[in-house]
Each structure stands twice: as C-alpha cells, then as structure tokens.
FIKOLZA-1660 file (N, C-alpha, C; in steps of 0.1 Angstrom, whole numbers, plus 5000, padded with zeros to 4 digits):
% residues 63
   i   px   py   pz ch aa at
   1 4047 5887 8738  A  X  N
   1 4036 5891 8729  A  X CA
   1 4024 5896 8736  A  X  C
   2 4019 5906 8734  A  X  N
   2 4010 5913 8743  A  X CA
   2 3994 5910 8734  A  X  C
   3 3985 5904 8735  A  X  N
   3 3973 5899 8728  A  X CA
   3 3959 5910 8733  A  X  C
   4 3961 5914 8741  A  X  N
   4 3956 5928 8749  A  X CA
   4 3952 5933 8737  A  X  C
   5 3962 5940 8731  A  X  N
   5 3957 5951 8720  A  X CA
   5 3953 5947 8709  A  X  C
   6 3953 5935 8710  A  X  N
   6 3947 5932 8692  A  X CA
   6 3931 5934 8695  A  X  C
   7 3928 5930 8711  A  X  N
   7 3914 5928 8713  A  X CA
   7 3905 5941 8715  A  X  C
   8 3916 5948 8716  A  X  N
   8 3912 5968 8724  A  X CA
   8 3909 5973 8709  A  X  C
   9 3916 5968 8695  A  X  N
   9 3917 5976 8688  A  X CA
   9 3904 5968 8679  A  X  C
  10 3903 5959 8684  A  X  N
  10 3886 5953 8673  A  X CA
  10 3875 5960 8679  A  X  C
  11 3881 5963 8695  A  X  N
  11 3866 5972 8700  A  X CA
  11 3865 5982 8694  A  X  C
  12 3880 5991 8692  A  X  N
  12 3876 6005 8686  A  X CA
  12 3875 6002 8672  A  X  C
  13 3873 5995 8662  A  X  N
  13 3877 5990 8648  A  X CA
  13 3858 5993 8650  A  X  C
  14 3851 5984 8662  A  X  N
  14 3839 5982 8655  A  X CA
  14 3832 5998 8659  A  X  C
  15 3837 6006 8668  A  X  N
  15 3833 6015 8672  A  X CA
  15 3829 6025 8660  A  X  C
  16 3841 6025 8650  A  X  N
  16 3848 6030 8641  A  X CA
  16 3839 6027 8625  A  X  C
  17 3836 6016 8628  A  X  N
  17 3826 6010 8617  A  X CA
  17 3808 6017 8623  A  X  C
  18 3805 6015 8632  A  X  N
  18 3794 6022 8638  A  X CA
  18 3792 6039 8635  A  X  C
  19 3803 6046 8633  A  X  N
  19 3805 6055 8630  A  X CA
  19 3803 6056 8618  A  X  C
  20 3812 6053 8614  A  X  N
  20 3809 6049 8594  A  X CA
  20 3797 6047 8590  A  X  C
  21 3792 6041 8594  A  X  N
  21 3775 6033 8589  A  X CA
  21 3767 6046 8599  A  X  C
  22 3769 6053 8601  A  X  N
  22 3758 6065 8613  A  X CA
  22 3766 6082 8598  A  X  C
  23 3774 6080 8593  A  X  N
  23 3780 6093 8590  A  X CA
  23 3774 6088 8576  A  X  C
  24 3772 6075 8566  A  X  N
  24 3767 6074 8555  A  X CA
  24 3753 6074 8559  A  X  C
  25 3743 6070 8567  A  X  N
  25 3731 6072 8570  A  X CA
  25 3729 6086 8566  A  X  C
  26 3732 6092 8572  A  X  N
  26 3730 6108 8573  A  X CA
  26 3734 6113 8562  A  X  C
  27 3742 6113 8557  A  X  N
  27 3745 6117 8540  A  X CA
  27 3733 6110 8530  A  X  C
  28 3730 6099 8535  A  X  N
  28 3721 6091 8523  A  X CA
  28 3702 6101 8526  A  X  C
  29 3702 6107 8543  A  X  N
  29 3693 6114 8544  A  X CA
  29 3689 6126 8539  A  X  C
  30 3704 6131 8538  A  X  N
  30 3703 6143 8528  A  X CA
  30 3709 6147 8518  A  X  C
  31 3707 6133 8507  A  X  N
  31 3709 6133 8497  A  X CA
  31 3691 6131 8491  A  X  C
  32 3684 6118 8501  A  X  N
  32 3673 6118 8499  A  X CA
  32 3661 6135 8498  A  X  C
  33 3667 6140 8509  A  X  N
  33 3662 6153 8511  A  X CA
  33 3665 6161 8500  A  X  C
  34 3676 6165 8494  A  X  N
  34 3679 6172 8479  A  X CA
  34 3673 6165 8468  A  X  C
  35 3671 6156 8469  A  X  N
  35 3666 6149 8455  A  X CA
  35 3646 6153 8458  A  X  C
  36 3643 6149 8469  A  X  N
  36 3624 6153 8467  A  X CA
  36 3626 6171 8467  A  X  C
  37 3637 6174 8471  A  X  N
  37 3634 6192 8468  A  X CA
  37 3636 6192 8456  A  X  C
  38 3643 6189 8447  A  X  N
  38 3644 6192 8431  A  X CA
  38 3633 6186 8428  A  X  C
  39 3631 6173 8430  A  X  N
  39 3617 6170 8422  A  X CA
  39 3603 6180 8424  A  X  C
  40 3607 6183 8435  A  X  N
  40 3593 6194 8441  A  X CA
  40 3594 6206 8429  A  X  C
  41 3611 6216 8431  A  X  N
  41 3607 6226 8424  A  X CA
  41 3608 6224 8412  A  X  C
  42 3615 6212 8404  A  X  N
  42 3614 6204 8389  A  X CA
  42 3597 6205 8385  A  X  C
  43 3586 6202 8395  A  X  N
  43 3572 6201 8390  A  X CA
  43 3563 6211 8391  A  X  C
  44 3574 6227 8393  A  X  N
  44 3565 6241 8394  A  X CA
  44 3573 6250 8383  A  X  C
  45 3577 6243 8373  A  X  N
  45 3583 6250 8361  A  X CA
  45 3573 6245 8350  A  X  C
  46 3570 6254 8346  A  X  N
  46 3554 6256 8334  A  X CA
  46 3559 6248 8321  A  X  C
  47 3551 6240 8318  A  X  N
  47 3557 6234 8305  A  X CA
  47 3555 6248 8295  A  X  C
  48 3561 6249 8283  A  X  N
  48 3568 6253 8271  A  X CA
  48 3558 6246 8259  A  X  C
  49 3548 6252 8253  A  X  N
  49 3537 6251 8246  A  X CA
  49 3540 6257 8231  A  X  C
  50 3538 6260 8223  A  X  N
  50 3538 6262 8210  A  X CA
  50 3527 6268 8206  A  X  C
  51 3525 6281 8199  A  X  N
  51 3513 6280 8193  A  X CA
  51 3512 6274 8180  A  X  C
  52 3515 6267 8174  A  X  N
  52 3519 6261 8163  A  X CA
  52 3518 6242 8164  A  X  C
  53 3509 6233 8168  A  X  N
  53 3511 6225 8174  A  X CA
  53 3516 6218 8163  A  X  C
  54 3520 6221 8146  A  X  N
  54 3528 6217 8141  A  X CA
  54 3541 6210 8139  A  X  C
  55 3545 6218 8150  A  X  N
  55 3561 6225 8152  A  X CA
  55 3568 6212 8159  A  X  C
  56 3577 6201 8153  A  X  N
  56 3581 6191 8162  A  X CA
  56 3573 6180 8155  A  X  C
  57 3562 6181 8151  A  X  N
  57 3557 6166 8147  A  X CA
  57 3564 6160 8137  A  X  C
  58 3568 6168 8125  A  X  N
  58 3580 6159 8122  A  X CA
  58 3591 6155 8121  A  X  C
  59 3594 6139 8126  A  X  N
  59 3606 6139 8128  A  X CA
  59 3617 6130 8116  A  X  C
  60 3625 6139 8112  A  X  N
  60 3635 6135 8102  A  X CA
  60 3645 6115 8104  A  X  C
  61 3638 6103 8101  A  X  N
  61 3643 6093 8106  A  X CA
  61 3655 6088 8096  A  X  C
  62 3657 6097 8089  A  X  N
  62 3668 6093 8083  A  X CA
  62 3684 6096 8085  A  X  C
  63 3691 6091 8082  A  X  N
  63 3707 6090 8086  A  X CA
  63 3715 6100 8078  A  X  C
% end
C-alpha cells in the first residue's frame, strides 16, 4: 500500500483549491467592475418628464 500519494495528492488538492478561490476572486472583481459601470452609465440617462404633470397621478386600485 503506497501512502506517498494520498499525501502528494492533498498538496496538489490544496494547490488546486488556491486556485479556485484566486479564479472566483477575479471574476467577483469584474463582476464588481460591470455592475459600478452600469450604475455610472444607468445615472446619465435623462429622466422622462411629461408636460402634463397630470398624466399618471391616477391610479386605478381596483381589481
């Protein structure tokens, strides 16, 4: 029974895991990074005004 490799393969197991947690870091950074660019160009689209400030105030609450 050779116990050698069970021990070789937890080193590369955690190697493996280090990797894992370094490849979702970086995805979580640029996911972070797409989400403040939409919010950026989300807050340079002009709100939509009415000349009628009528228009919308009432709202129908019935079923």
């Amino acid at each position: 029974m050779d116990i050698q490799g069970a021990g070789s393969s937890g080193a590369s197991g955690s190697a493996l895991e280090i990797k894992a947690l370094q490849l979702a870091k970086s995805q979580q950074e640029r996911d972070g990074r797409a989400t403040l660019q939409l919010l950026e160009s989300a807050a340079d689209v002009p709100k939509v005004t009415s000349a009628n400030s009528a228009i919308g105030s009432n709202v129908d609450t019935f079923a």
